[in-house]
MIKEPA-393200 format. One record per atom (N, C-alpha, C): residue in three letters; x, y, z; atom name. Coordinates in steps of 0.1 Angstrom, whole numbers, plus 2048, in hexadecimal, padded with zeros to 3 digits. Layout:
REM residues N
    aa    px    py    pz   at
   Ala     X     Y     Z   CA
...
This chain:
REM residues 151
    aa    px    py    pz   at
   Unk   9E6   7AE   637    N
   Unk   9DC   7A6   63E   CA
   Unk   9DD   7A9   64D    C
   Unk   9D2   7AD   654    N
   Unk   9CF   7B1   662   CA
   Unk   9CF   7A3   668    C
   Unk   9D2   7A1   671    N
   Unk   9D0   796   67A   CA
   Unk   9C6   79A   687    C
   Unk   9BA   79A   68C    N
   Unk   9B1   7A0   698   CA
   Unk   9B3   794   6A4    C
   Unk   9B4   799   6AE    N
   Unk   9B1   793   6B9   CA
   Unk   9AA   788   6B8    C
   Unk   9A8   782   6C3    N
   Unk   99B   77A   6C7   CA
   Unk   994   77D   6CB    C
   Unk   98F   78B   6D6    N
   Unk   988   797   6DA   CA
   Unk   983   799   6CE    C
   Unk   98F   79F   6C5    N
   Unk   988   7A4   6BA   CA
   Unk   97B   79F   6B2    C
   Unk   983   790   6B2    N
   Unk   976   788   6A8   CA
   Unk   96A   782   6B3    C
   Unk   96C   782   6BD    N
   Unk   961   782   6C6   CA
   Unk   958   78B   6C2    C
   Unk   95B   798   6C7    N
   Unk   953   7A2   6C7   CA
   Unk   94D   7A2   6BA    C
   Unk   955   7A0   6AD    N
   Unk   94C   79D   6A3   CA
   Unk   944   797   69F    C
   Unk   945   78C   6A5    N
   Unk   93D   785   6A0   CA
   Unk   930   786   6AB    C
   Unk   933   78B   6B5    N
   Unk   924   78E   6BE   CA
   Unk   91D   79B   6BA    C
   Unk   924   7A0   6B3    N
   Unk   91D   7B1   6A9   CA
   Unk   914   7A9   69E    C
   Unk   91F   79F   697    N
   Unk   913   798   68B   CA
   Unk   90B   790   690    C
   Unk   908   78E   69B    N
   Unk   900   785   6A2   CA
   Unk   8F6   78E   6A5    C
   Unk   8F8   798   6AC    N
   Unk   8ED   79E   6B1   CA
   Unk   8E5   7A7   6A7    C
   Unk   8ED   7A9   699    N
   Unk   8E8   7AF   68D   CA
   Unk   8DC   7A6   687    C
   Unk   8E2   796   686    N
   Unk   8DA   78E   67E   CA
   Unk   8CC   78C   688    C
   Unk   8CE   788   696    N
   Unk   8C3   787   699   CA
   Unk   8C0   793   6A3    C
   Unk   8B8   79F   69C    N
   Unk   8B8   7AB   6A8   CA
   Unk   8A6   7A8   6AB    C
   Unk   8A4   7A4   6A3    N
   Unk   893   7A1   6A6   CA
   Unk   891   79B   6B3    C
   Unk   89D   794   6B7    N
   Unk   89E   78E   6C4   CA
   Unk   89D   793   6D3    C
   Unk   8A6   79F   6D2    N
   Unk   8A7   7A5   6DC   CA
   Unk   8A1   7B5   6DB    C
   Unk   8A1   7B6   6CC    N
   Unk   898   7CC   6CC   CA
   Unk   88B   7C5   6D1    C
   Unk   884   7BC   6CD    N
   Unk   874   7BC   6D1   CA
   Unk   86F   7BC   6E0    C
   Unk   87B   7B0   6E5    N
   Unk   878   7AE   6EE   CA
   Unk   874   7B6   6FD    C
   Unk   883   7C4   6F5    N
   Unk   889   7CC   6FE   CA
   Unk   880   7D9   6FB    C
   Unk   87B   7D9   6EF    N
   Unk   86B   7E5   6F2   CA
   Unk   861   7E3   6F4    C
   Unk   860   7D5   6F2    N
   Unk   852   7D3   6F9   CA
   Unk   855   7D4   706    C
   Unk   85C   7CF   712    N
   Unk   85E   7D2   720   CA
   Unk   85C   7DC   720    C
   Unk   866   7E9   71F    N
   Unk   867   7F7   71F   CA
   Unk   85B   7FA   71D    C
   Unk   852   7FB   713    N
   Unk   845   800   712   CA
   Unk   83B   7FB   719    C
   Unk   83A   7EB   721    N
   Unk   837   7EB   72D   CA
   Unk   83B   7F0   735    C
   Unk   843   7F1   73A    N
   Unk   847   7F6   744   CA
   Unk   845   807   747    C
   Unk   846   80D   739    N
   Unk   843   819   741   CA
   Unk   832   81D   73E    C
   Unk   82A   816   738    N
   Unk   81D   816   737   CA
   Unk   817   813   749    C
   Unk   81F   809   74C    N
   Unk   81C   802   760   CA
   Unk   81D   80F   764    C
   Unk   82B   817   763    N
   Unk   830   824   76C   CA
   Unk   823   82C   76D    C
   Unk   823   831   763    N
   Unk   818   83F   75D   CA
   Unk   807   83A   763    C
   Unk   805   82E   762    N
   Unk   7F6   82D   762   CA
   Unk   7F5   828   770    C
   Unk   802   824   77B    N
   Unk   7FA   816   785   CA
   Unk   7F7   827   791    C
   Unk   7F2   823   798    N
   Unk   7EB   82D   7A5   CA
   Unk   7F3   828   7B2    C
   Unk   7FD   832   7B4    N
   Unk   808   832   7C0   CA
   Unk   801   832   7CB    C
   Unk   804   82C   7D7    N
   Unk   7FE   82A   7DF   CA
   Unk   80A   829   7EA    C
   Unk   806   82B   7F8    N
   Unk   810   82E   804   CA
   Unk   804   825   80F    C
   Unk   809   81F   812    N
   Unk   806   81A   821   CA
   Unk   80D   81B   82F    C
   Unk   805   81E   838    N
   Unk   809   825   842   CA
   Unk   803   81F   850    C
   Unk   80D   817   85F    N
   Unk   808   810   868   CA
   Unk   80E   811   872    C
   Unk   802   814   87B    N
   Unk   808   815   88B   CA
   Unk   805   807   894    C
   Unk   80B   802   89D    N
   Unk   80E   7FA   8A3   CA
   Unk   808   7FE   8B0    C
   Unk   7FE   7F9   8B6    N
   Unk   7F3   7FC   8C0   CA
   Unk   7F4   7F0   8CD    C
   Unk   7F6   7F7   8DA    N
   Unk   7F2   7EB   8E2   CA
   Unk   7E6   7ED   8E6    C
   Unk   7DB   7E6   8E8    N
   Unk   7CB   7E8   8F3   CA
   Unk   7CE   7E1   900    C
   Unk   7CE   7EB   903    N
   Unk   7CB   7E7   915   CA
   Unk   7BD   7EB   917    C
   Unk   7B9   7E8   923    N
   Unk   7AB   7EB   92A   CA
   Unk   7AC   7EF   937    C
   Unk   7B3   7FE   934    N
   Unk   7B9   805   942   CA
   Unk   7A9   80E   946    C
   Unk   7A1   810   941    N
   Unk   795   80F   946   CA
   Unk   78F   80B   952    C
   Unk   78C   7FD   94D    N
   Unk   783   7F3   956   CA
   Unk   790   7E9   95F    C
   Unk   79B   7ED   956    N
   Unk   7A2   7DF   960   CA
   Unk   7AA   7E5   968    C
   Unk   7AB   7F0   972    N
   Unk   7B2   7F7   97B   CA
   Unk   7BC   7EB   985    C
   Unk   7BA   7E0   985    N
   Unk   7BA   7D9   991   CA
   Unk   7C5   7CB   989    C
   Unk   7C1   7CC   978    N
   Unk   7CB   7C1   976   CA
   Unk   7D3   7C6   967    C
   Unk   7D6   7D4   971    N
   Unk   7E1   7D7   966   CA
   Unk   7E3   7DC   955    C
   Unk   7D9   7DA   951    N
   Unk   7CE   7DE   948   CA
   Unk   7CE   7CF   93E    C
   Unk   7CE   7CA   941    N
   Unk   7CC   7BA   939   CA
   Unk   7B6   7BB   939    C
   Unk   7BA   7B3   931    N
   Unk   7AA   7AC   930   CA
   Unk   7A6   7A5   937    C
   Unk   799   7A5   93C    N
   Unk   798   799   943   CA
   Unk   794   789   939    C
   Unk   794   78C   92B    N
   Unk   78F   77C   923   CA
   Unk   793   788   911    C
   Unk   799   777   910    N
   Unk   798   778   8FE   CA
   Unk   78F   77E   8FC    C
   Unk   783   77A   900    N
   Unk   775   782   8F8   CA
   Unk   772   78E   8F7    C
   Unk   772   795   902    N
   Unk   775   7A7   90B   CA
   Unk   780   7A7   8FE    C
   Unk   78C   7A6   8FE    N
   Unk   797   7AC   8F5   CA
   Unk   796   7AE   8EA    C
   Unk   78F   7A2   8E0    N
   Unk   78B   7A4   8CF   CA
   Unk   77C   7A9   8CD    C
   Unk   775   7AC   8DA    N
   Unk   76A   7B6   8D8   CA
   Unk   770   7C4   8D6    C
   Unk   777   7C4   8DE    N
   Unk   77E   7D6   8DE   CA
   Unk   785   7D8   8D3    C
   Unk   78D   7CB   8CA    N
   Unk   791   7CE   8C3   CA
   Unk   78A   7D0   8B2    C
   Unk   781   7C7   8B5    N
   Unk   775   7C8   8A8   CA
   Unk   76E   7D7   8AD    C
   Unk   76B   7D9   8B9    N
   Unk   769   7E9   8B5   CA
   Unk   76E   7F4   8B5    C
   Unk   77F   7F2   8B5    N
   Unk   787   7FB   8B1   CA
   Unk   786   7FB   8A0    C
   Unk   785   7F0   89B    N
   Unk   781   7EE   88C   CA
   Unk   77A   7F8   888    C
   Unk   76E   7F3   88A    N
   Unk   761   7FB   888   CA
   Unk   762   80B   88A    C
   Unk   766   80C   897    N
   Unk   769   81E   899   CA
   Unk   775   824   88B    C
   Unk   781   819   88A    N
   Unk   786   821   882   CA
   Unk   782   827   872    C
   Unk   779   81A   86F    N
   Unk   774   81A   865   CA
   Unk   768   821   862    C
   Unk   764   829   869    N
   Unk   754   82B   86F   CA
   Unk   753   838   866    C
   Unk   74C   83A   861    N
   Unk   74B   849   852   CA
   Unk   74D   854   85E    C
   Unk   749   859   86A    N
   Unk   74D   866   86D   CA
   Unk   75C   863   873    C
   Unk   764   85B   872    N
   Unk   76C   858   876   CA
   Unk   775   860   86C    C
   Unk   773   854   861    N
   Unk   77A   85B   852   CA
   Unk   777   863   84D    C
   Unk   76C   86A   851    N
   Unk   768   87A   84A   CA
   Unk   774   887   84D    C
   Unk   772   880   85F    N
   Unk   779   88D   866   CA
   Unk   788   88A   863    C
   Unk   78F   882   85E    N
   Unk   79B   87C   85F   CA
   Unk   79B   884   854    C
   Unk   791   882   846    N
   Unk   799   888   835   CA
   Unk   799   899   837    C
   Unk   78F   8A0   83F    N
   Unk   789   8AC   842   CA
   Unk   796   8B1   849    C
   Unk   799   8AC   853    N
   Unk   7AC   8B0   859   CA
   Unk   7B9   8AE   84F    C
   Unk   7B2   8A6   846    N
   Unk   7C4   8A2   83C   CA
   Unk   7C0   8B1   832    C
   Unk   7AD   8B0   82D    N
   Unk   7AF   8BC   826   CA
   Unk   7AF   8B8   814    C
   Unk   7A5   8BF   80F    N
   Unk   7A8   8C0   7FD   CA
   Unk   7B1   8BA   7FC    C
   Unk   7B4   8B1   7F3    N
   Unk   7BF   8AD   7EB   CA
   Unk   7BE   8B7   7DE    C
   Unk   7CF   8BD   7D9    N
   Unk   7CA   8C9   7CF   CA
   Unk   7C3   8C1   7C3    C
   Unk   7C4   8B6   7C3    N
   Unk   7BC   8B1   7B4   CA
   Unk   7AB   8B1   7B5    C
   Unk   7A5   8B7   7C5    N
   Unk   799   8B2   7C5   CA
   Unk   791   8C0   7C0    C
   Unk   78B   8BE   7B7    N
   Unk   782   8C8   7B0   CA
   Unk   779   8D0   7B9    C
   Unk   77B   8D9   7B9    N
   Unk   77A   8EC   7C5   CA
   Unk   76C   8EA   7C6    C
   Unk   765   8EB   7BD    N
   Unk   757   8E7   7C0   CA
   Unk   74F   8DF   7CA    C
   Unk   754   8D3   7C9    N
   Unk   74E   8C8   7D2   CA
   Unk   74E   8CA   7DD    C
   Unk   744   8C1   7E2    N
   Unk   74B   8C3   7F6   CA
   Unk   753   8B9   7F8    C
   Unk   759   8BD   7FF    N
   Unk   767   8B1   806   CA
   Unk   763   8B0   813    C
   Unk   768   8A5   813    N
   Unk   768   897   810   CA
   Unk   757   890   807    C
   Unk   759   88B   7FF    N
   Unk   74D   885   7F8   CA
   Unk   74D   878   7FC    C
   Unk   743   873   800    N
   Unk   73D   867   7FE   CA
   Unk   742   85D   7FC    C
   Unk   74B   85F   7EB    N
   Unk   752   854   7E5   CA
   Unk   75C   855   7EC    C
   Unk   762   860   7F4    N
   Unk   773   85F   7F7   CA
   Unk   774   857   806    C
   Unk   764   85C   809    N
   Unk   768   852   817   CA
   Unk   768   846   813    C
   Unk   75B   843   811    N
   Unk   75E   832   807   CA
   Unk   76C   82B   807    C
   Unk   76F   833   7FB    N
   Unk   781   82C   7FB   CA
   Unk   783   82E   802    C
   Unk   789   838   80B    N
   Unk   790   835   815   CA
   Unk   791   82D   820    C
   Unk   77D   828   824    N
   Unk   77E   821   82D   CA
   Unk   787   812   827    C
   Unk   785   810   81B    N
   Unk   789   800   819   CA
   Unk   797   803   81C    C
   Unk   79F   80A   81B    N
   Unk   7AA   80E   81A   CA
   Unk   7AF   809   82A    C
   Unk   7AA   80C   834    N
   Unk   7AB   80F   844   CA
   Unk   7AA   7FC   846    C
   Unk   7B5   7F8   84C    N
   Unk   7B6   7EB   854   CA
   Unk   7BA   7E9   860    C
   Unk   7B7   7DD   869    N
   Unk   7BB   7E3   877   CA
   Unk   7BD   7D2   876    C
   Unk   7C5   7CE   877    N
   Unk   7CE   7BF   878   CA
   Unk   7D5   7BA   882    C
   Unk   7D7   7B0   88A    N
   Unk   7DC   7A8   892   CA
   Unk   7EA   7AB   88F    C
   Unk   7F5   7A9   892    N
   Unk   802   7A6   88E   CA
   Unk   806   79A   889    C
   Unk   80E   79C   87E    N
   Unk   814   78B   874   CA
   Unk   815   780   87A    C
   Unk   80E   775   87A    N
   Unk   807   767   881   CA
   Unk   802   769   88B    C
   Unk   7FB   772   892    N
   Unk   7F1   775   89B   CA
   Unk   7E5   772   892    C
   Unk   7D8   772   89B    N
   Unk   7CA   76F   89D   CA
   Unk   7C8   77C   89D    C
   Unk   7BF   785   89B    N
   Unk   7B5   791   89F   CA
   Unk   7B1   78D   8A8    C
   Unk   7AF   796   8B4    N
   Unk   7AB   795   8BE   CA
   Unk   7B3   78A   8C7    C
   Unk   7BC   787   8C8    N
   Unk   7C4   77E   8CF   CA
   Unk   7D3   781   8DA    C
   Unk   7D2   78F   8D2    N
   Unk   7DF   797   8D7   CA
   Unk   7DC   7A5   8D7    C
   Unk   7E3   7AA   8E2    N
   Unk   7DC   7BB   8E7   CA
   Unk   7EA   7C0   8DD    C
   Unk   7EF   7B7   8D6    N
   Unk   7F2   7C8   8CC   CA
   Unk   7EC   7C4   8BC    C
   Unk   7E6   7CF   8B8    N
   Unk   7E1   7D1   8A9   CA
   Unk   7E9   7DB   8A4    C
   Unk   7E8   7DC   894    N
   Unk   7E8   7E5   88D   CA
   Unk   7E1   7E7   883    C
   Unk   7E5   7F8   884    N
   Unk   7DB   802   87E   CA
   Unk   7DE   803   871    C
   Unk   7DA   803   863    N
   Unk   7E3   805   857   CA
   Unk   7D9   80B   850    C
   Unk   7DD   815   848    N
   Unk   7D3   81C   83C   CA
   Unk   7DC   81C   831    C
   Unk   7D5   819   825    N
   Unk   7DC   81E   819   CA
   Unk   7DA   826   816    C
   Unk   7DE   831   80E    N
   Unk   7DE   83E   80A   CA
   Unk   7E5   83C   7F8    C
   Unk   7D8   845   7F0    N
   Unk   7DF   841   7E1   CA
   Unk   7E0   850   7DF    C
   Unk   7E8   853   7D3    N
   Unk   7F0   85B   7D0   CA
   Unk   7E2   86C   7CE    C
   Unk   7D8   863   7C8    N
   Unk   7C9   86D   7C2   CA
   Unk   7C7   872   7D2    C
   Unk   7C6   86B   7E1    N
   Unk   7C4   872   7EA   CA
   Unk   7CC   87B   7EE    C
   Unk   7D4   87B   7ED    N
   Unk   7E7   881   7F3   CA
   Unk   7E4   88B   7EA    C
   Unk   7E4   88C   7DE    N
   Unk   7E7   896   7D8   CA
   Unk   7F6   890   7CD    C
């Protein structure tokens, strides 16, 4: 007659345990895995990318250092920094310098129509974290970029 540890009969009895009920933990553990790598393979990678901008109005305001003279003057410049960035020849000439992405079919012309599209939604130009737009002379610039543009 063997005499086993208490390790021993531990471990045993968590082998018969995990034996009797395995429906408990195999299902659980392929279904995750098989989500999970279904997410990997199918989601669309994406990079975001932001510059940190101050607006001055070294232009017109030679005399006060480049400040603004009114809130209003400042989030006008800045809604049409918007606009310009977003503006289709804006993003034309921007995709036309990055250039074909190798997945974009030889035929077409590049940049198409639809790519500016997306991209303009893509392009944001935001206040800094608990700022106002137009409230503060620094904004930023952010574009997202997904993996089909990049290449």
């Amino acid at each position: 007659m063997t005499h086993s540890s208490p390790l021993q009969q531990t471990t045993l009895n968590l082998l018969k345990a995990f034996r009797a009920c395995c429906w408990l933990w195999i299902i659980p553990t392929v279904l995750f895995t098989t989500i999970a790598t279904i997410y990997a393979f199918t989601r669309t990678r994406s990079w975001e990318a932001s510059q940190a901008l101050v607006v001055r109005d070294e232009a017109a305001a030679l005399d006060r250092g480049g400040r603004f003279d009114s809130i209003d003057s400042m989030q006008a410049f800045q809604e049409t920094l918007q606009e310009v960035a977003r503006s289709p020849i804006v993003v034309t000439e921007t995709l036309k310098q990055l250039g074909r992405p190798p997945r974009a079919h030889k035929a077409k012309r590049w940049p198409t129509e639809e790519d500016v599209e997306s991209l303009q939604e893509e392009i944001n130009v935001r206040a800094p974290q608990g700022s106002q737009f137009g409230r503060t002379e620094v904004i930023y610039l952010a574009v997202k970029l997904c993996a089909w543009l990049v290449g």
